[in-house]
PyMOL Python script that loads the backbone (N, CA, C, O; Angstrom):
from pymol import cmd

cmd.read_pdbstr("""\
ATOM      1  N   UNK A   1      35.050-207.749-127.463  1.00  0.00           N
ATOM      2  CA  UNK A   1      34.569-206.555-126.838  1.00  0.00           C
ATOM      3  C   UNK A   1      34.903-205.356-127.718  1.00  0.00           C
ATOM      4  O   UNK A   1      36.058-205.111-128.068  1.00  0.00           O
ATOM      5  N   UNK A   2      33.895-204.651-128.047  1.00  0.00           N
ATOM      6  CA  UNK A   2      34.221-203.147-128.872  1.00  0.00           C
ATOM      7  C   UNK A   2      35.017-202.245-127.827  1.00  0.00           C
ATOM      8  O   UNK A   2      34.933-202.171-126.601  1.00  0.00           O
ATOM      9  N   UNK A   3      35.936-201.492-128.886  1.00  0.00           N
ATOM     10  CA  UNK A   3      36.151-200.630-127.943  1.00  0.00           C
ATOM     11  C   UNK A   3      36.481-199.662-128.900  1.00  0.00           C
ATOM     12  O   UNK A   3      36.767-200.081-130.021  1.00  0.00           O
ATOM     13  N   UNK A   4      36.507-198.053-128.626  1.00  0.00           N
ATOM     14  CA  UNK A   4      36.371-196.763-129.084  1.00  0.00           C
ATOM     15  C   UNK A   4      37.326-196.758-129.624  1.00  0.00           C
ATOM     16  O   UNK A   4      38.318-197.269-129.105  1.00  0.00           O
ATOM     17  N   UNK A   5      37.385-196.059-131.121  1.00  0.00           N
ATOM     18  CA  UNK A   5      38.762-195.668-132.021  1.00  0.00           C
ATOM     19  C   UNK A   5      38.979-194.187-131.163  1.00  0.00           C
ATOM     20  O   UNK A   5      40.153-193.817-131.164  1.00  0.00           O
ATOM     21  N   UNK A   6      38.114-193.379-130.505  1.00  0.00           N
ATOM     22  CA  UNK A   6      38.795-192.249-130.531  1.00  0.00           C
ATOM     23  C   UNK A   6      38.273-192.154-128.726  1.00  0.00           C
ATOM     24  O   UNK A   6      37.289-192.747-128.284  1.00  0.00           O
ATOM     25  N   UNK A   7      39.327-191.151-127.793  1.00  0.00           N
ATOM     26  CA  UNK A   7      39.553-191.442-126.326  1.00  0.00           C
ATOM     27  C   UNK A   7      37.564-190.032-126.495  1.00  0.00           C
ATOM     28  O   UNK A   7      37.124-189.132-127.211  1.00  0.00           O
ATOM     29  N   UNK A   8      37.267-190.646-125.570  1.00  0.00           N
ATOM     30  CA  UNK A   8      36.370-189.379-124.327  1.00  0.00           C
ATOM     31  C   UNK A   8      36.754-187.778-124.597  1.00  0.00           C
ATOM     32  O   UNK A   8      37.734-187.201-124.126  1.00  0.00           O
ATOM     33  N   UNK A   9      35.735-187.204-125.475  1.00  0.00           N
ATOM     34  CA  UNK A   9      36.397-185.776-124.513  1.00  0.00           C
ATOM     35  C   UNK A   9      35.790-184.968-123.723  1.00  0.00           C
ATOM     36  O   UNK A   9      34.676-184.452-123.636  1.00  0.00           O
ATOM     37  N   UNK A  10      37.053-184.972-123.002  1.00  0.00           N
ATOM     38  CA  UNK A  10      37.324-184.595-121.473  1.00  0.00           C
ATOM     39  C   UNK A  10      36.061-182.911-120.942  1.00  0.00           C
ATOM     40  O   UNK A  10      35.857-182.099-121.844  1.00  0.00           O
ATOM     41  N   UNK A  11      35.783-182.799-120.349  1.00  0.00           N
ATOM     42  CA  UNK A  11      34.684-181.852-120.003  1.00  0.00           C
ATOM     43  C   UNK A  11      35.581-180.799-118.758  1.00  0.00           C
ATOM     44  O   UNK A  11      35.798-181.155-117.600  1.00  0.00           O
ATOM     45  N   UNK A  12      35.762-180.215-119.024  1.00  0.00           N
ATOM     46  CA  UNK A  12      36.277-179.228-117.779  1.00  0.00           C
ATOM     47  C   UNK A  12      35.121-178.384-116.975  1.00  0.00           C
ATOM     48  O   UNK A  12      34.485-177.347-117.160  1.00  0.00           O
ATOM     49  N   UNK A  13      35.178-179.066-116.313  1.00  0.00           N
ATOM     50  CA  UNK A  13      33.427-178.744-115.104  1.00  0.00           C
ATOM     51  C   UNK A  13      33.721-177.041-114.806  1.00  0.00           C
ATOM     52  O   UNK A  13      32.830-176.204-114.953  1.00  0.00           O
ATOM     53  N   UNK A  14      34.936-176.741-114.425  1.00  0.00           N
ATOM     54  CA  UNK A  14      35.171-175.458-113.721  1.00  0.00           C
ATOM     55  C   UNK A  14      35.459-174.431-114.549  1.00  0.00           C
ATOM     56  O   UNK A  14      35.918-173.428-114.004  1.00  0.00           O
ATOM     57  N   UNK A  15      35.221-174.401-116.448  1.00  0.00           N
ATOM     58  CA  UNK A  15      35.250-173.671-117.787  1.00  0.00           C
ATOM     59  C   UNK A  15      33.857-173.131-117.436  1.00  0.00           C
ATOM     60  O   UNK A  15      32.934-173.904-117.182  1.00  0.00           O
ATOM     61  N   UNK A  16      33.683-171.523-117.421  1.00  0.00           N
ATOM     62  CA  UNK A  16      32.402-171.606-117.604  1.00  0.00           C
ATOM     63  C   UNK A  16      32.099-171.509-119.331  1.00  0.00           C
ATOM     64  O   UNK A  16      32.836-171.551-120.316  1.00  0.00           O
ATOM     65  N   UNK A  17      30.705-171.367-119.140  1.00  0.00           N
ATOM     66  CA  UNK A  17      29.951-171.414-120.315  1.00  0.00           C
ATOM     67  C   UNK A  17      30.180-170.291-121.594  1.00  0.00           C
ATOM     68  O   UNK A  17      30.150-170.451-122.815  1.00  0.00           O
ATOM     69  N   UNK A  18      30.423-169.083-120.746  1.00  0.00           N
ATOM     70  CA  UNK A  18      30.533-167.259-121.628  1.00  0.00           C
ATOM     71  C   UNK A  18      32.263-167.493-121.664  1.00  0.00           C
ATOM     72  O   UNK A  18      32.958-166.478-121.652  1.00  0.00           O
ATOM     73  N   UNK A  19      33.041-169.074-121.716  1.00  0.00           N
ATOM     74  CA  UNK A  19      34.552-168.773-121.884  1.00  0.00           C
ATOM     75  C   UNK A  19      34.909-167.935-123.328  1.00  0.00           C
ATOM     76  O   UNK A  19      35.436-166.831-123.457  1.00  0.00           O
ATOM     77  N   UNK A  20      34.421-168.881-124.353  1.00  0.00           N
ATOM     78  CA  UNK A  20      34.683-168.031-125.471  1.00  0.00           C
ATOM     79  C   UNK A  20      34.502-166.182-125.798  1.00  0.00           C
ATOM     80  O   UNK A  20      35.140-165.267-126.320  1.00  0.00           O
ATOM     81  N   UNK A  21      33.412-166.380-125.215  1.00  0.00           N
ATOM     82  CA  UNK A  21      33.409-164.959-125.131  1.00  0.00           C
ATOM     83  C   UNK A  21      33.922-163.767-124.336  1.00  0.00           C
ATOM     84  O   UNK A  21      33.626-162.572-124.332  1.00  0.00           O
ATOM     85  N   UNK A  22      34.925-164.621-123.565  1.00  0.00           N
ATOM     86  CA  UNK A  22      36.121-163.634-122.555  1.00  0.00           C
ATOM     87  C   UNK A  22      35.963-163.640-121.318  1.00  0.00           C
ATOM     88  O   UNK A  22      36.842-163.119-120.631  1.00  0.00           O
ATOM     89  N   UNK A  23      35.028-164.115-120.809  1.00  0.00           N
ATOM     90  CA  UNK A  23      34.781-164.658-119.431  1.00  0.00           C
ATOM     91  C   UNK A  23      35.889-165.285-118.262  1.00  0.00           C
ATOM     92  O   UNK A  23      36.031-166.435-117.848  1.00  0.00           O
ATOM     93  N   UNK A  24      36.468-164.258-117.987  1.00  0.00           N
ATOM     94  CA  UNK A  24      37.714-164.444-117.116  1.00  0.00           C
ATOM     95  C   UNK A  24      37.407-165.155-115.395  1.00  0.00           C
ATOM     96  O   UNK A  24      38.251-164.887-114.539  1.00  0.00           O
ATOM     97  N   UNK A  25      36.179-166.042-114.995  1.00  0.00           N
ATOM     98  CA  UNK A  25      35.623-166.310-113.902  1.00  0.00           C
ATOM     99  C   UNK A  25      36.467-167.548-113.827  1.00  0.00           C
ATOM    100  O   UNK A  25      36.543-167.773-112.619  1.00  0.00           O
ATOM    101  N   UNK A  26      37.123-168.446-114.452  1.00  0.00           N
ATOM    102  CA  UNK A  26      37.429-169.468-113.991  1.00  0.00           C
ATOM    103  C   UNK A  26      36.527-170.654-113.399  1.00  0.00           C
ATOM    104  O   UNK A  26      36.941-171.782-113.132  1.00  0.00           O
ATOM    105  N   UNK A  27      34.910-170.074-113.208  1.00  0.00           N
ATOM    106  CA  UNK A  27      34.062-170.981-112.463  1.00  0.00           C
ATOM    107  C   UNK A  27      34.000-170.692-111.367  1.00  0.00           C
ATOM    108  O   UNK A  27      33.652-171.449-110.461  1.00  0.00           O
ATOM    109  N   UNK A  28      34.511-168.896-111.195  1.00  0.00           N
ATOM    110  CA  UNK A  28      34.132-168.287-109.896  1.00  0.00           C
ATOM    111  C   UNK A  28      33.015-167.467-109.830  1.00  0.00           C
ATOM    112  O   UNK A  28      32.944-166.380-110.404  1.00  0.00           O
ATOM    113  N   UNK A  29      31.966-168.055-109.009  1.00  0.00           N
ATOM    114  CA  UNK A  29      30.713-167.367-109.136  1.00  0.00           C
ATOM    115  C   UNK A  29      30.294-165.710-109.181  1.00  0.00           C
ATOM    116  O   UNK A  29      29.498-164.973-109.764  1.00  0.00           O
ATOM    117  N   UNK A  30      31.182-165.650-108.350  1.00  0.00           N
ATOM    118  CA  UNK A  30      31.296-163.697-107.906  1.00  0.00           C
ATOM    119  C   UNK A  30      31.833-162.775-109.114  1.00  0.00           C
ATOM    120  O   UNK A  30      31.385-161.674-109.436  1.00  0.00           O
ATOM    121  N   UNK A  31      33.294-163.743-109.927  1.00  0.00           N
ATOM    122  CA  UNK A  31      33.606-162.901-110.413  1.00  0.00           C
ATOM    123  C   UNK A  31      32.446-163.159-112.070  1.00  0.00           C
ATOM    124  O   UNK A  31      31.934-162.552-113.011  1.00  0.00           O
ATOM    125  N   UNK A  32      32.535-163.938-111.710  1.00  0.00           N
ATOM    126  CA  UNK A  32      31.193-164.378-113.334  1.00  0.00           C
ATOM    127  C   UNK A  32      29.953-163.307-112.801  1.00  0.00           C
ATOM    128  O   UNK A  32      29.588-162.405-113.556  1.00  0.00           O
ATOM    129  N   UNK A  33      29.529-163.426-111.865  1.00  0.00           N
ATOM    130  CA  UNK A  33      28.261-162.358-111.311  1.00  0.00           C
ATOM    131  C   UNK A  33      28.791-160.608-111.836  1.00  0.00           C
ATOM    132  O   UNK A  33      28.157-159.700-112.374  1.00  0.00           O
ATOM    133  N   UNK A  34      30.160-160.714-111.392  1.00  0.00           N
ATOM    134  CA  UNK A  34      30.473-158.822-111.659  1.00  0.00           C
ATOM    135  C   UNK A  34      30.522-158.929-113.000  1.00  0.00           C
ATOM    136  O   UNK A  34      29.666-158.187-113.481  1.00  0.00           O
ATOM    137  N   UNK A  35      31.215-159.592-113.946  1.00  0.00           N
ATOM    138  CA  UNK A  35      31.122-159.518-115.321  1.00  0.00           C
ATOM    139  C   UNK A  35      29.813-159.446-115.941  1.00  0.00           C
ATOM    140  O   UNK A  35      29.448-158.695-116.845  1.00  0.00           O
ATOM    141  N   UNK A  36      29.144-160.358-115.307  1.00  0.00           N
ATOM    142  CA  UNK A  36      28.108-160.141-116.060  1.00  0.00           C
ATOM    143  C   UNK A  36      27.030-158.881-116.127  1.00  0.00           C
ATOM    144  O   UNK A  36      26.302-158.430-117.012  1.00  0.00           O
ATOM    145  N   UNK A  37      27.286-158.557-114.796  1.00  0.00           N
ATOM    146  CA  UNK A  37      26.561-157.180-114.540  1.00  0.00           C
ATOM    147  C   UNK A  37      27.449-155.921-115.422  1.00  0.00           C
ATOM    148  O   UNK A  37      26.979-154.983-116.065  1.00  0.00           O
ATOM    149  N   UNK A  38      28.631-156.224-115.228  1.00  0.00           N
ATOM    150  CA  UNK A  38      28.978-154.923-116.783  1.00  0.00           C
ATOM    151  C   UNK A  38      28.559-155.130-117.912  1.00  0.00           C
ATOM    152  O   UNK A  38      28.005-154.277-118.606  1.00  0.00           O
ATOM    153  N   UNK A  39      28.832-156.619-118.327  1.00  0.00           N
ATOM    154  CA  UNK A  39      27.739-156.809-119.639  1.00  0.00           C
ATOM    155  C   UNK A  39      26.357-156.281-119.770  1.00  0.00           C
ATOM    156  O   UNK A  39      26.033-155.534-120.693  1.00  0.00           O
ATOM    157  N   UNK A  40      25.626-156.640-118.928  1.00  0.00           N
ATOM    158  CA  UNK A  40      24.243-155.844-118.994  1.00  0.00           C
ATOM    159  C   UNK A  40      24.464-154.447-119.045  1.00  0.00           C
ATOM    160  O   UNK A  40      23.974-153.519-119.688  1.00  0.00           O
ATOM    161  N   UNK A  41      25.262-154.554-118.265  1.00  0.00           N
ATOM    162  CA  UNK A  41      25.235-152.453-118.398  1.00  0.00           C
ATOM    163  C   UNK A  41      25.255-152.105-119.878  1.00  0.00           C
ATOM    164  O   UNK A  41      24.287-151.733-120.541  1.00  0.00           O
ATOM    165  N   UNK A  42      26.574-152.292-120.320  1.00  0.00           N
ATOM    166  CA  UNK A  42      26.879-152.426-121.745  1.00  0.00           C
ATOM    167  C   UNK A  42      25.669-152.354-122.317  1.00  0.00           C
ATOM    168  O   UNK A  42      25.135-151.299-122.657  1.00  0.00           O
ATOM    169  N   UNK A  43      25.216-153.409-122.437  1.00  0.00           N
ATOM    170  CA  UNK A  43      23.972-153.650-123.701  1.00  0.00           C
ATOM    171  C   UNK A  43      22.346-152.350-123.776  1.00  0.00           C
ATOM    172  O   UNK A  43      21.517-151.868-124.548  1.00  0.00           O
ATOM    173  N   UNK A  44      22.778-152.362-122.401  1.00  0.00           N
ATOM    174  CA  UNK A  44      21.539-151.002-121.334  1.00  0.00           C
ATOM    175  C   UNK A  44      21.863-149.914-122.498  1.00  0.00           C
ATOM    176  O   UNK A  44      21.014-149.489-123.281  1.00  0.00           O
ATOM    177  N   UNK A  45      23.419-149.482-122.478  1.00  0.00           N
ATOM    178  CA  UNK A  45      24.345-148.400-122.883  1.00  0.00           C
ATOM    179  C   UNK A  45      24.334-148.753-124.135  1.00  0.00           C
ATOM    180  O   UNK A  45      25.470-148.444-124.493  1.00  0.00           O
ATOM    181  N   UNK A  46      23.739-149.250-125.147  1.00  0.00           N
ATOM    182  CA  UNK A  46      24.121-149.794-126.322  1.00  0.00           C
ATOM    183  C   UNK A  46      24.558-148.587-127.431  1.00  0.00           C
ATOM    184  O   UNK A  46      25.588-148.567-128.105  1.00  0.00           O
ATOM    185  N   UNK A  47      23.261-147.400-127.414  1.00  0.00           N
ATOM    186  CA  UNK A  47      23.393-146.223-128.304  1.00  0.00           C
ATOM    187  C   UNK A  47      24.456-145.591-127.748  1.00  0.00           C
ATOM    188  O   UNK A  47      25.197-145.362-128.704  1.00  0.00           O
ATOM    189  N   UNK A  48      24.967-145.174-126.758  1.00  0.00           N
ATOM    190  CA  UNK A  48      25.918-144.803-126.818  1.00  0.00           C
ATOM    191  C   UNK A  48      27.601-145.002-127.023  1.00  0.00           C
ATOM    192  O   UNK A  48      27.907-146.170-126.779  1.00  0.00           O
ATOM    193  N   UNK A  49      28.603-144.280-127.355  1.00  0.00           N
ATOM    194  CA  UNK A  49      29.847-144.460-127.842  1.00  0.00           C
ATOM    195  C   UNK A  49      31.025-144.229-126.517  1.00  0.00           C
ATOM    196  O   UNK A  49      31.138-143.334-125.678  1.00  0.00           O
ATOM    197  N   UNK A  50      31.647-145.226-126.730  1.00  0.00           N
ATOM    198  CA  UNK A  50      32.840-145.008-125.518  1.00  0.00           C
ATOM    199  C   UNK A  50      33.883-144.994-126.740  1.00  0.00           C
ATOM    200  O   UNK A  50      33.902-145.358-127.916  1.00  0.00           O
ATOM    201  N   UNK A  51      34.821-144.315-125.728  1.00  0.00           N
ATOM    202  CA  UNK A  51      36.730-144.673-126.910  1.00  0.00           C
ATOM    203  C   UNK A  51      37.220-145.599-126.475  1.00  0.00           C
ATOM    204  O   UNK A  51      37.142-146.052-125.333  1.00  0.00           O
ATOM    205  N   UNK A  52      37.895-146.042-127.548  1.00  0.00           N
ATOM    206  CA  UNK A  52      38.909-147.558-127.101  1.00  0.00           C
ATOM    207  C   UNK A  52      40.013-147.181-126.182  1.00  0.00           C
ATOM    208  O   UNK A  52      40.440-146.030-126.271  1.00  0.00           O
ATOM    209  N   UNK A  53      40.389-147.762-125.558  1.00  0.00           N
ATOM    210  CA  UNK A  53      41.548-147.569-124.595  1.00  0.00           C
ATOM    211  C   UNK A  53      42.621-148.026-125.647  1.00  0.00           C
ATOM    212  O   UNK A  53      43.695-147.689-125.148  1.00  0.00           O
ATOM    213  N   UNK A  54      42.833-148.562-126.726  1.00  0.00           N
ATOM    214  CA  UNK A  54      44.110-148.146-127.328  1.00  0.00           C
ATOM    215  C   UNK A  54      44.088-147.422-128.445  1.00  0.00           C
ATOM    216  O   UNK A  54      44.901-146.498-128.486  1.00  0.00           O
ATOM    217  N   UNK A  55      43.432-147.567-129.307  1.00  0.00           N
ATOM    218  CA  UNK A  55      43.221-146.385-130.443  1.00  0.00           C
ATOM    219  C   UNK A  55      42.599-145.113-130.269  1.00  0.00           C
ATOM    220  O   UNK A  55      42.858-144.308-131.164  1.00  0.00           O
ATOM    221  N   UNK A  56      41.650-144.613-129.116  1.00  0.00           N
ATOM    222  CA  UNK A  56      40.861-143.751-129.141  1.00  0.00           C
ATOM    223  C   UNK A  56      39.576-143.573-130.186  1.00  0.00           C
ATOM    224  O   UNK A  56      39.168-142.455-130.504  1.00  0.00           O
ATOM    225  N   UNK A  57      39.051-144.673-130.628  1.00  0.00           N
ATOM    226  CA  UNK A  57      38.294-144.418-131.595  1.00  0.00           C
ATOM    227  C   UNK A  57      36.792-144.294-131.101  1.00  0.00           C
ATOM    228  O   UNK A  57      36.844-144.635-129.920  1.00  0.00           O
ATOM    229  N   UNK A  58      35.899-144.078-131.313  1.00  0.00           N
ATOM    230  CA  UNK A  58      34.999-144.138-130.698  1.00  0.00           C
ATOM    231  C   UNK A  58      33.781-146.264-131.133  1.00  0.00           C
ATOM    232  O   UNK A  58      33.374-146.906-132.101  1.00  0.00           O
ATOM    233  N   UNK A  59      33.794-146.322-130.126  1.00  0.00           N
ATOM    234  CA  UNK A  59      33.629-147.870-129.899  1.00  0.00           C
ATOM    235  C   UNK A  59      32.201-148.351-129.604  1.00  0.00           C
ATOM    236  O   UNK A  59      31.455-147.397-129.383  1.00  0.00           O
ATOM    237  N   UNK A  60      31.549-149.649-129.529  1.00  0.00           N
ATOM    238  CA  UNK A  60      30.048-150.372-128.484  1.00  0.00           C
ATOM    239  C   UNK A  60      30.598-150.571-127.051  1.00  0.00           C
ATOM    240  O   UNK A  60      31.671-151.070-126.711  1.00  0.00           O
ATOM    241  N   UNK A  61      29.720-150.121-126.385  1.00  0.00           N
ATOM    242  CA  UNK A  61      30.234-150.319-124.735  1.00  0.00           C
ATOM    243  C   UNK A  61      30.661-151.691-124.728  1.00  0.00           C
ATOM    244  O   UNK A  61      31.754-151.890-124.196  1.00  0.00           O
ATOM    245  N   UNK A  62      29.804-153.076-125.383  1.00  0.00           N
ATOM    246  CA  UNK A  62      29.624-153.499-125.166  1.00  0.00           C
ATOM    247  C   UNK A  62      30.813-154.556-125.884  1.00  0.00           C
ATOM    248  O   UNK A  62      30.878-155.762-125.644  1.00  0.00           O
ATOM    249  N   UNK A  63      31.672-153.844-126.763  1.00  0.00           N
ATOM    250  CA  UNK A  63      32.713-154.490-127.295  1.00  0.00           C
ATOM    251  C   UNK A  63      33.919-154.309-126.364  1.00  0.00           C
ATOM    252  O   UNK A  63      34.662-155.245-126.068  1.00  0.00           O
ATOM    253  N   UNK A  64      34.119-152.688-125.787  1.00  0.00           N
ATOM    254  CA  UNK A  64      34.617-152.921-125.015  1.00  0.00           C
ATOM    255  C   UNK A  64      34.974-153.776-123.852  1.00  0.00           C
ATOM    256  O   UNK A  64      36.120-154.130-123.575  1.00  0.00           O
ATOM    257  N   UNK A  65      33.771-154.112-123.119  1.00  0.00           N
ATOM    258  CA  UNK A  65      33.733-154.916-122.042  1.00  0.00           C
ATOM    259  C   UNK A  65      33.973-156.248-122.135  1.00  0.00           C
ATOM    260  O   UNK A  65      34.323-156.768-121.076  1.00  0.00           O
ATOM    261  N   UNK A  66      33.854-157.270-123.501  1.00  0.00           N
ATOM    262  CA  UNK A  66      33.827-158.230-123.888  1.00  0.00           C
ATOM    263  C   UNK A  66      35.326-158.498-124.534  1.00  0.00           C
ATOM    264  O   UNK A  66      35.909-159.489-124.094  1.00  0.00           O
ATOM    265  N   UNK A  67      35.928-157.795-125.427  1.00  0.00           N
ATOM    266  CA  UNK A  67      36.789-157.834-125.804  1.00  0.00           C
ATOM    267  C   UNK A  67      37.824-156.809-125.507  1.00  0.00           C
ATOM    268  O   UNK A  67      38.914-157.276-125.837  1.00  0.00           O
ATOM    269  N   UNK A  68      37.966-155.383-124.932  1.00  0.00           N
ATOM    270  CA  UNK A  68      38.480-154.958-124.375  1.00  0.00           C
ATOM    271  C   UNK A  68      39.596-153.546-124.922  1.00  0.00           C
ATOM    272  O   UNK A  68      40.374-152.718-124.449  1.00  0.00           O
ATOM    273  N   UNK A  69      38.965-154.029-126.337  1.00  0.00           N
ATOM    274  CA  UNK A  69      39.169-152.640-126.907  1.00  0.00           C
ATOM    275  C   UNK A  69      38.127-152.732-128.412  1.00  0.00           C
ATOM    276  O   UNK A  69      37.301-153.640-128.505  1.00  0.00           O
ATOM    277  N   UNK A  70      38.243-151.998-129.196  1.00  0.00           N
ATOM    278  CA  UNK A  70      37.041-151.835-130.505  1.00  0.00           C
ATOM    279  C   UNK A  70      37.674-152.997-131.732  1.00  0.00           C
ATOM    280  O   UNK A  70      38.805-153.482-131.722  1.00  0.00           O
ATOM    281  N   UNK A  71      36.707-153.230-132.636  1.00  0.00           N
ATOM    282  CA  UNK A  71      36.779-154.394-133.437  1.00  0.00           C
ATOM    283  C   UNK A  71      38.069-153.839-134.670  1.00  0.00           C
ATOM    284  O   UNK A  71      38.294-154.491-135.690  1.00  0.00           O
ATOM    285  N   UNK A  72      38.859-152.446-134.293  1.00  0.00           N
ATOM    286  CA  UNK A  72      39.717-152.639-135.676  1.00  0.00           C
ATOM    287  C   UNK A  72      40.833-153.045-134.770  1.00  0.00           C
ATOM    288  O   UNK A  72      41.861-153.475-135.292  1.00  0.00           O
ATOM    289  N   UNK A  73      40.754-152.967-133.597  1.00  0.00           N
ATOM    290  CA  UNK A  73      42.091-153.107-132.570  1.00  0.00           C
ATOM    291  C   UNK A  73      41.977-154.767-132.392  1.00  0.00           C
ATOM    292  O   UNK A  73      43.015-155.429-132.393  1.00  0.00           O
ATOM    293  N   UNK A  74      40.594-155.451-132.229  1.00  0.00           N
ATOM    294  CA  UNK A  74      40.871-156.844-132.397  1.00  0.00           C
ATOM    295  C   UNK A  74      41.152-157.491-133.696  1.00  0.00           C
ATOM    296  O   UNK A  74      41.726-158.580-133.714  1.00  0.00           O
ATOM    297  N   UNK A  75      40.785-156.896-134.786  1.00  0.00           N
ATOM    298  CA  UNK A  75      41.657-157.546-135.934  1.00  0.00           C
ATOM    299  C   UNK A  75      42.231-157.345-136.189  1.00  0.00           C
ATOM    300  O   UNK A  75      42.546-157.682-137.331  1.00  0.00           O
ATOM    301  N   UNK A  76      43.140-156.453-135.310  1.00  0.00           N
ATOM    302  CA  UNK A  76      44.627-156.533-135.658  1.00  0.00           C
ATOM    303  C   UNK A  76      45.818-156.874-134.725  1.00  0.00           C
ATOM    304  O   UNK A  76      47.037-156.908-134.895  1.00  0.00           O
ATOM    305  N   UNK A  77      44.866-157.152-133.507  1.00  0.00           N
ATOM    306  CA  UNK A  77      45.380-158.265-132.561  1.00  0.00           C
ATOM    307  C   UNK A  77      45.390-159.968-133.381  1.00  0.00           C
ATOM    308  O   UNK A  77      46.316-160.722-133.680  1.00  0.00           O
ATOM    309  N   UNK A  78      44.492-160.029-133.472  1.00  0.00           N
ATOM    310  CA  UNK A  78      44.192-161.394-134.415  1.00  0.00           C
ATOM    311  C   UNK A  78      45.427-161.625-135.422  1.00  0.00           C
ATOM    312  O   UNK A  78      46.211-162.571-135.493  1.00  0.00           O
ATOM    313  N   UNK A  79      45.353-160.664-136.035  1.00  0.00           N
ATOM    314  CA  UNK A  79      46.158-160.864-137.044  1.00  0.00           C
ATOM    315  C   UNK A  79      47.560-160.372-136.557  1.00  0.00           C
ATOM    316  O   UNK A  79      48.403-160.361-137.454  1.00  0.00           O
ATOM    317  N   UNK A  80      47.976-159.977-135.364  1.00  0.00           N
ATOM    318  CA  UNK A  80      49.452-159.804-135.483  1.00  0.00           C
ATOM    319  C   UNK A  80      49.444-161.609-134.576  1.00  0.00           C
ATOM    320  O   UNK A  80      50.488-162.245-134.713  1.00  0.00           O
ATOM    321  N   UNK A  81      48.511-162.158-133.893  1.00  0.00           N
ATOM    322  CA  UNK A  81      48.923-163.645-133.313  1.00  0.00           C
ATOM    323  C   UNK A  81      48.893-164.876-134.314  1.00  0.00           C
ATOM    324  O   UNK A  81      49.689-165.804-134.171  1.00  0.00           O
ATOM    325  N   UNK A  82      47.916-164.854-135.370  1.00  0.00           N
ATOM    326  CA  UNK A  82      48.088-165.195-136.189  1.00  0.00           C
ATOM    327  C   UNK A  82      47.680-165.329-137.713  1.00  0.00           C
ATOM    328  O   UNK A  82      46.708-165.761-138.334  1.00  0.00           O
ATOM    329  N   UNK A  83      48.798-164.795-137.986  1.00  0.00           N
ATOM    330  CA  UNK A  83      48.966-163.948-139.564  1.00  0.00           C
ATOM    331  C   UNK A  83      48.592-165.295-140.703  1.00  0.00           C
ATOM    332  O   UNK A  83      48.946-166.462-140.537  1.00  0.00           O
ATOM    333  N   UNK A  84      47.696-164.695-142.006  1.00  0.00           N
ATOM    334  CA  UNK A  84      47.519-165.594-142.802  1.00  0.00           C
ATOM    335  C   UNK A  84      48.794-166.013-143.130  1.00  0.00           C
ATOM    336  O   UNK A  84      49.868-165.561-142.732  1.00  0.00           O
ATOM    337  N   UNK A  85      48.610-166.764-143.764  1.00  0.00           N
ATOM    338  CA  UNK A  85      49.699-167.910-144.041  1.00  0.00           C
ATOM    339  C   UNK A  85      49.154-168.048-146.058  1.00  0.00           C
ATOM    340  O   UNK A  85      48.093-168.508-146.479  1.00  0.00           O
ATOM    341  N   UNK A  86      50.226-167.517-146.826  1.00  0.00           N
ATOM    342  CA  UNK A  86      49.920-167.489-148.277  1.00  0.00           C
ATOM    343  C   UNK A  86      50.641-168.673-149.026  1.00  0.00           C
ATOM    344  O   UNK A  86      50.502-168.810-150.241  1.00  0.00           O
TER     345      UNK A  86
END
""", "prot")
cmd.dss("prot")
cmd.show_as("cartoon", "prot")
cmd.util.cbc("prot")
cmd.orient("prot")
């Protein structure tokens, strides 16, 4: 009888789909519904500039809402969790 060198992987039914992209719903419909409706807003709002809530810089609505502050504040979140390695 064959059997598999490597196990099943495992599917987490209740991950939604927008996880990677910051999707804090857990596979709760309501709160996946409100997120997503700020996202749209966001994208609605695209030309215009919001400030980051930690640098003050001026930001995409739509980075905000997704990631939660502007892209020099996430690469340097990134990089203070994890730092290249030389």
């Amino acid at each position: 009888m064959w059997t598999p060198r490597r196990r099943a992987i495992a599917s987490d039914t209740a991950r939604c789909t927008q996880a990677h992209l910051g999707c804090p719903c857990e596979g709760d419909e309501a709160v996946h519904a409100a997120r997503a409706q700020h996202v749209e807003n966001a994208q609605a709002g695209s030309e215009a500039t919001v400030d980051c809530p930690e640098c003050g810089e001026p930001s995409s609505p739509l980075r905000i809402v997704t990631w939660g502050h502007c892209r020099a504040c996430r690469t340097a979140d990134s990089r203070a969790k994890s730092p290249l390695r030389w």
